[in-house]
Residue, then its C-alpha position, 0 to 999 in steps of 0.5 A: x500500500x505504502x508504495x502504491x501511494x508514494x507512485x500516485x504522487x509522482x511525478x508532483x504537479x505544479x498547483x496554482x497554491x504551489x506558485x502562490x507560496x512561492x511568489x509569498x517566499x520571494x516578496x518576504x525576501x525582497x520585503x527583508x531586503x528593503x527593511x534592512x536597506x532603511x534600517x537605521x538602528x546602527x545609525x545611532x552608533x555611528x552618530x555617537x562614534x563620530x562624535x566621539x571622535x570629533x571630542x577626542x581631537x579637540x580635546x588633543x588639540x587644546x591639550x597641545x596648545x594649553x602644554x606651551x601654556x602650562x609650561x609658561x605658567x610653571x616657568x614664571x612661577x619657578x622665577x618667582x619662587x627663585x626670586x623669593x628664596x634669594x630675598x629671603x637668604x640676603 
């Protein structure tokens, strides 16, 4: 019986159904597609991660220009203490 039953299905016939839940297969895929196209929750990280960036060169380029400063604040300040210990040994 088994075989009698696997030889009235052979060979499958193409039913309109059949076609149908094909064509259903292939626009799900074309809708994936077209959603991760427009996703936009990675664009989040992206934003923050040039952001980041950006804060992280200016914050190198002020530390740059601020090191000739401090080392002129530390410059006049050894003057001053040189200064006032030599005031205070005469």
């Amino acid at each position: 019986m088994g075989g009698s039953a696997a030889r009235r299905n052979w060979p499958v016939r193409v039913t309109s159904a059949m076609c149908r839940t094909a064509g259903k297969e292939n626009q799900m895929q074309n809708w994936q597609g077209r959603r991760l196209l427009k996703d936009e929750e990675g664009q989040d990280l992206v934003e923050y991660t040039l952001l980041l960036a950006f804060v992280c060169l200016a914050s190198a380029a002020l530390f740059i220009n601020a090191g000739g400063s401090m080392s002129t604040i530390w410059t006049v300040a050894n003057n001053y203490a040189s200064n006032a210990a030599s005031v205070a040994a005469s």
